[in-house]
C-alpha positions as CSV (number, residue, x, y, z in Angstrom):
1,X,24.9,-0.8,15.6
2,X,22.1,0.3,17.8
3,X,18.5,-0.7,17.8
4,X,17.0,2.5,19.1
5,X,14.0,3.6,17.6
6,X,14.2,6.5,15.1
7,X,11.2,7.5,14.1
8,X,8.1,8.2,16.8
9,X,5.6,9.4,14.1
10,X,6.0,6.8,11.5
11,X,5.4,4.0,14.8
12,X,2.4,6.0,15.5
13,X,0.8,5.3,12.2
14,X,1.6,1.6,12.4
15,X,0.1,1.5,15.9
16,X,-3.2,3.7,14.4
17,X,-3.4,1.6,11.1
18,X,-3.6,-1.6,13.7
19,X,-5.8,-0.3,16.8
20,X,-7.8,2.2,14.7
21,X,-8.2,0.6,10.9
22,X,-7.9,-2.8,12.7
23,X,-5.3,-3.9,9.9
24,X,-2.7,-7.1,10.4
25,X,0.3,-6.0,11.5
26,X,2.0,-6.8,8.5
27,X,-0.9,-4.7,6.5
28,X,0.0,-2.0,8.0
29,X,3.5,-2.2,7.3
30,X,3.2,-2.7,3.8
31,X,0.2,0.7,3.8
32,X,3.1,2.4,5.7
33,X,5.9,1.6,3.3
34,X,3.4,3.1,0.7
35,X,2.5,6.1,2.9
36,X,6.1,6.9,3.1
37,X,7.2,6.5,-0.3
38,X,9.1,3.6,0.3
39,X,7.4,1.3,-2.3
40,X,5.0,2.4,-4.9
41,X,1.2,1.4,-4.8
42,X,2.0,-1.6,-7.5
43,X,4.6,-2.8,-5.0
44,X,1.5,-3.7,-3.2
45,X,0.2,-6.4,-5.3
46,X,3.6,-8.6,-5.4
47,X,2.5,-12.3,-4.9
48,X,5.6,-12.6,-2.3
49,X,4.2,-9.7,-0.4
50,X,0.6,-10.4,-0.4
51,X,1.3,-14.0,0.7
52,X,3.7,-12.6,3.6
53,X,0.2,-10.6,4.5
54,X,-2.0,-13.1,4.7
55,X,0.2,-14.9,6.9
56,X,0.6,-12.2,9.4
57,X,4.4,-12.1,9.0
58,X,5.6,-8.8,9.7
59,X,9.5,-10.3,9.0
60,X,8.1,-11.9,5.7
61,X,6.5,-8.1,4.9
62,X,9.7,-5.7,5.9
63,X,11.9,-8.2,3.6
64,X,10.1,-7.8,0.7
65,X,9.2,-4.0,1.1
66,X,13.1,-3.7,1.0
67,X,14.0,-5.9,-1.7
68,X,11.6,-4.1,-3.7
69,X,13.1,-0.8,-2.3
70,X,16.3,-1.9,-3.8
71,X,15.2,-3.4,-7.1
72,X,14.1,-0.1,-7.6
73,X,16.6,2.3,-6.3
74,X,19.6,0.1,-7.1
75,X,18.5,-1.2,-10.9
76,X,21.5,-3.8,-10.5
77,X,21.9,-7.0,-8.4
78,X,21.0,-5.8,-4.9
79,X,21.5,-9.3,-3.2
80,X,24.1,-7.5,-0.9
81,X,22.4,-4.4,-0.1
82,X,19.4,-6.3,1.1
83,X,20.9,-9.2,2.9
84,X,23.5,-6.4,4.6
85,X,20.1,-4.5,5.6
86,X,18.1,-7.3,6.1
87,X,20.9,-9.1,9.0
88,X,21.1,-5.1,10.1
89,X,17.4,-5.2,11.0
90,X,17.3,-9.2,12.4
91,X,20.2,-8.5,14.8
92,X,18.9,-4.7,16.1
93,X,15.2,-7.0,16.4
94,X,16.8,-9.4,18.5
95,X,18.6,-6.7,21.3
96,X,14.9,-4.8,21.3
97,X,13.4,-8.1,22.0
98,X,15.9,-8.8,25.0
99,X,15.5,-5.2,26.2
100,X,12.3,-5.6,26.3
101,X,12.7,-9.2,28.5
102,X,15.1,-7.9,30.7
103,X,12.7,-4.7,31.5
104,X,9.8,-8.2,32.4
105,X,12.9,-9.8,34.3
106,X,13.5,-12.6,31.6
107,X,16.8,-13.9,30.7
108,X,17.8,-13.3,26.9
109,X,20.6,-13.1,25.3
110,X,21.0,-10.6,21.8
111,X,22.4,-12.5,18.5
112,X,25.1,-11.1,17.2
113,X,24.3,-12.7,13.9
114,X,21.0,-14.3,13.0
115,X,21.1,-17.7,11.2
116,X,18.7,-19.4,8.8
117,X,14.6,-17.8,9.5
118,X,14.3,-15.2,12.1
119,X,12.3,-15.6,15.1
120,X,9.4,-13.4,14.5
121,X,6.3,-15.8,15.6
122,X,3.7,-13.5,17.7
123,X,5.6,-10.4,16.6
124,X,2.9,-8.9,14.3
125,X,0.8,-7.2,16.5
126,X,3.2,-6.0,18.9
127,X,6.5,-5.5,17.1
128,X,5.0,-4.2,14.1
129,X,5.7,-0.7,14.4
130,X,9.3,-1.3,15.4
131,X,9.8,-3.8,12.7
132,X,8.8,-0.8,10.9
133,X,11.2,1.4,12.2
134,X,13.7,-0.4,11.8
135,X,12.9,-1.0,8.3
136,X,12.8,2.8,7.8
137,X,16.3,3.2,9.2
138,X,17.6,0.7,6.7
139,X,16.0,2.4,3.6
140,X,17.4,5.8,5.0
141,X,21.0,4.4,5.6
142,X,21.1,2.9,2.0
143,X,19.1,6.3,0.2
């Protein structure tokens, strides 16, 4: 599966909602998810989710924005869906994060499976918008 970037506009508002707004990385993915339909606006006061905000966790935030995606779309057990989407998203972050070494001549080497917490730390700010796109992609492959 590839981890190119799908969807220009939608990083542009996560970019906007973080320079412009000066929201948390993770706020502005969970205002995008409700921008673009994917959760509704009483998604937005989930415990899970709002403690993944304060923490700055963009991972934490794109995890549950797609569990709740599924809970509502899928009305059954979703466990699969989201941890099939979920790995999806971990292993395309991992290849952007090594294209992006590799492009600052660092040595990395893509996961082809990610074990136990991913490795998000600093990642808010700067992967946000990807994070989200990636996100996006998942919630359009499983629509």
């Amino acid at each position: 599966m590839s981890s190119a970037l799908q969807f220009p506009n939608a990083r542009l508002l996560i970019h906007n909602l973080i320079a412009i707004e000066r929201l948390s990385g993770a706020e502005a993915i969970a205002r995008g998810a409700f921008e673009y339909g994917v959760i509704c606006i009483e998604s937005l006061d989930d415990p899970g989710l709002d403690c993944a905000i304060k923490n700055c966790d963009c991972c934490a935030v794109a995890q549950c924005i797609l569990r709740q995606y599924f809970r509502s779309t899928i009305k059954a057990d979703c466990t699969q869906q989201l941890e099939s989407a979920w790995n999806s998203i971990l292993v395309r972050l991992s290849s952007y994060r090594c294209r992006l070494s590799e492009k600052q001549n660092q040595n990395c080497q893509p996961k082809a499976e990610i074990d136990g917490a991913p490795d998000c730390e600093n990642a808010c700010s700067k992967l946000a918008p990807v994070i989200f796109d990636l996100m996006l992609q998942e919630v359009h492959r499983h629509s």
